[in-house]
C-alpha positions in Angstrom: 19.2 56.8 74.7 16.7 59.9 74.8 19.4 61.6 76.7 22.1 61.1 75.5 20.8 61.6 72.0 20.1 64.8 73.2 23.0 65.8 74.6 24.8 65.0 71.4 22.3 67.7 69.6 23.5 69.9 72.6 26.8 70.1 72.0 26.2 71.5 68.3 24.0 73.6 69.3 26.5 75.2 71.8 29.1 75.1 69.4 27.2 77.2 66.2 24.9 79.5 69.4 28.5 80.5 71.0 30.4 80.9 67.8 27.8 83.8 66.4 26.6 84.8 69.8 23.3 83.5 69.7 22.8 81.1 72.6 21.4 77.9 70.6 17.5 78.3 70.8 16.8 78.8 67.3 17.5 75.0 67.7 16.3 74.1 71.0 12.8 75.7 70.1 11.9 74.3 66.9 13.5 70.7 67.5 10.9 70.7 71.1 7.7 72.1 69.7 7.6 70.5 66.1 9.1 67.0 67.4 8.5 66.6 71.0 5.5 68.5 71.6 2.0 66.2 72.2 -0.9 65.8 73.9 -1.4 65.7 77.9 -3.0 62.3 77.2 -1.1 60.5 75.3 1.4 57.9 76.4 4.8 59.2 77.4 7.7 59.2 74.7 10.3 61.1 73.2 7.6 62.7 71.3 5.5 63.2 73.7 7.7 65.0 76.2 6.2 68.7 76.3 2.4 69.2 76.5 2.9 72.6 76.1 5.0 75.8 74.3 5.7 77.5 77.5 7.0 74.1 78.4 9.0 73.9 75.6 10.2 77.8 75.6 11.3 77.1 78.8 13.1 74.2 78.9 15.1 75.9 75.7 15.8 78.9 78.1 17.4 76.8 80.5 19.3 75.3 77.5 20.3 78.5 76.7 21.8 79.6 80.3 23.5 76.6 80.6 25.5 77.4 77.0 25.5 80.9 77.1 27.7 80.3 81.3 30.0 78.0 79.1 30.4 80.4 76.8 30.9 83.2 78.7 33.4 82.0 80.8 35.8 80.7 77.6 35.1 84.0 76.3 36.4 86.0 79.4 39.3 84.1 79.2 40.1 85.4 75.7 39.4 89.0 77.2 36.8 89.4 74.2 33.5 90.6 76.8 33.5 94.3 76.5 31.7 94.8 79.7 31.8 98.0 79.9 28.8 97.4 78.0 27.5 94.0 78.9 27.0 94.9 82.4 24.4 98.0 81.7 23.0 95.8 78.6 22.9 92.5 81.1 20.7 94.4 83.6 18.3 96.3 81.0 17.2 92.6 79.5 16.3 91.4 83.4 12.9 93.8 83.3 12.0 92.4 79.7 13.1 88.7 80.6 10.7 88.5 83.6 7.6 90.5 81.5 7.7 88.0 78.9 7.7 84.8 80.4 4.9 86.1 81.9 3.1 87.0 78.7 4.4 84.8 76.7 0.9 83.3 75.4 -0.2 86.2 74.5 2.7 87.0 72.3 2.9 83.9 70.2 -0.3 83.6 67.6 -0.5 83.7 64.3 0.3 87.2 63.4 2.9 87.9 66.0 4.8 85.2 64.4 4.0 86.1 60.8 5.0 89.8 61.3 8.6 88.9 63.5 9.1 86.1 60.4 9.2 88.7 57.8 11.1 91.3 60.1 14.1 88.7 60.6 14.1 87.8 56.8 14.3 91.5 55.8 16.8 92.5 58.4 19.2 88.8 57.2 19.0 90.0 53.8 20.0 93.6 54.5 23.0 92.3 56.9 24.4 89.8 53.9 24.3 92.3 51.6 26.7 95.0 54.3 28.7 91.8 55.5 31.5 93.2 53.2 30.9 96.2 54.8 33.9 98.1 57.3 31.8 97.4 60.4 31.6 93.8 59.5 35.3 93.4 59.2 36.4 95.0 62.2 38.8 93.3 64.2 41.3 95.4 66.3 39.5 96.8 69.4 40.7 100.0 71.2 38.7 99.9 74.3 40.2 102.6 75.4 39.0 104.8 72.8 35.4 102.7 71.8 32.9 105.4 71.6 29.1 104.1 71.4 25.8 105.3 72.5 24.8 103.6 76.2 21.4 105.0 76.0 20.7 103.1 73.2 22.1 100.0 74.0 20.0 99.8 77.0 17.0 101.0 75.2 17.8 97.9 72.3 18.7 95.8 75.3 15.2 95.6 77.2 13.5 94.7 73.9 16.1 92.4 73.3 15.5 90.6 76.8 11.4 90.4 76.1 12.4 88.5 72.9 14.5 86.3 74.3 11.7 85.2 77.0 9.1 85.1 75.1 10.4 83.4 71.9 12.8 81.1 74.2 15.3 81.8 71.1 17.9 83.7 73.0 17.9 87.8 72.0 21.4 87.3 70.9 19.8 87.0 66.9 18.8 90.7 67.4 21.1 92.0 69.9 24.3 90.6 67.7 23.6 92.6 64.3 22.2 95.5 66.2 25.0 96.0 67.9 27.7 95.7 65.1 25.7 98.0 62.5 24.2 99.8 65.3 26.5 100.3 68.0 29.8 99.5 65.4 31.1 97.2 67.9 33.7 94.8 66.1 31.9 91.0 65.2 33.7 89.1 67.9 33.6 91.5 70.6 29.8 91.8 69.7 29.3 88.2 69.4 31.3 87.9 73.0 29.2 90.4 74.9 26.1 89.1 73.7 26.8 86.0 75.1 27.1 87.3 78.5 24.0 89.7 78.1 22.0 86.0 77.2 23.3 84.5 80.1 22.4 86.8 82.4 18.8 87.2 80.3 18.1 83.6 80.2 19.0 83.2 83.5 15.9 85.6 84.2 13.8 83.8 81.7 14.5 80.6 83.3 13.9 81.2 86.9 10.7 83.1 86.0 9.4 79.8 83.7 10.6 77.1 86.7 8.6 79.3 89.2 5.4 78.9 86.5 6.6 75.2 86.0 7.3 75.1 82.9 10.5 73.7 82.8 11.0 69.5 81.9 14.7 69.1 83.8 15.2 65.7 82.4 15.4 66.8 78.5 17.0 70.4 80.2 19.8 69.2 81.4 20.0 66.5 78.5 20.5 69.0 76.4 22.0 71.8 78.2 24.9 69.6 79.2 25.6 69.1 75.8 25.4 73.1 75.0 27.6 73.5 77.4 30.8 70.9 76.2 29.5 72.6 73.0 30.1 76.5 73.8 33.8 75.4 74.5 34.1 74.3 71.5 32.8 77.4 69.5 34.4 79.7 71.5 37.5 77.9 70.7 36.3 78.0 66.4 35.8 81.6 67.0 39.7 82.5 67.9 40.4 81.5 64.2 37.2 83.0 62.2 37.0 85.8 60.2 34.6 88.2 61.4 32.6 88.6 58.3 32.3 84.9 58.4 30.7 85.6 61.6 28.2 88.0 60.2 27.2 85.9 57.1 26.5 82.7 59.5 24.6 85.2 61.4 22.3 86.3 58.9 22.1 83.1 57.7 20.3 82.0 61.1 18.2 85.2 61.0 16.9 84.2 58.1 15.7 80.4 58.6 14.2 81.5 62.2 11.9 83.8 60.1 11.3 80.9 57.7 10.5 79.1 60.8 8.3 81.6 62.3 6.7 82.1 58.9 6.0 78.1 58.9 4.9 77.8 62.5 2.2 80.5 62.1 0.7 78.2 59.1 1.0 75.0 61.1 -1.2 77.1 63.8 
């Protein structure tokens, strides 16, 4: 019942992580440290399933790989993954990825949360406010023609790919806005190419937590299973959304994970 209760919470997680690019973790996260997170000594149970954050940061990583492959591959299919700039974004996030899984502990107290919190809550408000904005109703694409700064990208990209590892969110809640106020690529071609960046992040982040052992497979696949039915699903919603609608939902999420972050560093 565990499982398949969890693969049910997979599949909206895939569906709302694919539909504004963001790979599900803000979640994934929250849902395994405040719920099933307890002590190394106490009987086993659907509460009692993680003993640890890195365990639970990286069971959400391989969550996150599992919807952000789904994802992808719907999203190829509607020719929306300008990679162009995925693949030089994809591969700038790898170095960051394996760093912080690595340092991941050291990276998650009291004021690290506190100050990202506030960061994400600022940065939500400031992208509602310019979701009426040009940039955020872009929706024709001239490849062709798309002028944007690499350099950047990359730069925004390795930062992006520490995130995602360390936080086990996903750096799709950064890279996303970043890249459409940033970079001005159009929402859906953002959203699109930020899933493929996370899957090839995540992947990272996941092979780097298994080889520290902090993956749980049974709750893992549980729940990535359901991300990934789930990412077919939002990939499919995202063919008939307006793209401010995808920025608003966006900010939306920026803004409760830095409620969340906020809360977690008082629970501490």
């Amino acid at each position: 019942m565990e499982a398949v209760l969890l693969f049910i919470i997979g599949i909206g997680v895939g569906a709302f992580g694919t539909l504004v690019g963001i790979g599900g973790g803000l979640i994934m996260v929250p849902l395994f440290v405040l719920v099933m997170t307890g002590k190394a000594d106490a009987p086993p149970s659907f509460f009692n399933t993680f003993h640890t954050v890195s365990q639970a940061v990286g069971t959400s990583l391989v969550g996150i790989f599992l919807n952000t492959l789904s994802g992808t591959l719907a999203y190829i299919k509607q020719k929306k993954v300008y990679f162009d700039a995925a693949i030089p974004f994809a591969a700038a996030t790898l170095p960051g990825a394996f760093i912080g899984s690595y340092v991941d502990d050291y990276f998650t107290g009291e004021l690290f949360d506190m100050l990202f919190g506030v960061m994400l809550i600022i940065l939500s408000v400031i992208m509602y406010w310019k979701s009426s904005a040009a940039k955020a109703k872009v929706e024709y694409f001239d490849k062709e023609n798309f002028k944007y700064s690499k350099k950047l990208g990359i730069f925004i990209s390795i930062f992006v790919g520490f995130l995602s590892s360390v936080l086990g969110i996903g750096g799709g809640v950064i890279h996303v806005p970043l890249m459409i106020y940033v970079l001005s690529f159009p929402p859906h071609v953002a959203t699109a190419t930020s899933h493929f960046i996370l899957a090839i992040s995540s992947f990272a982040g996941s092979i780097s937590h298994i080889m520290l052992n902090h993956v749980v497979w049974q709750p893992a696949i549980a729940i990535g299973g359901g991300t990934a039915v789930g990412a077919q699903l939002g990939a499919s919603i995202s063919q008939k959304t307006k793209p401010r609608i995808i920025v608003v939902l966006l900010s939306a999420v920026m803004c409760i994970l830095g409620v969340k972050l906020i809360l977690m560093a008082g629970i501490r």
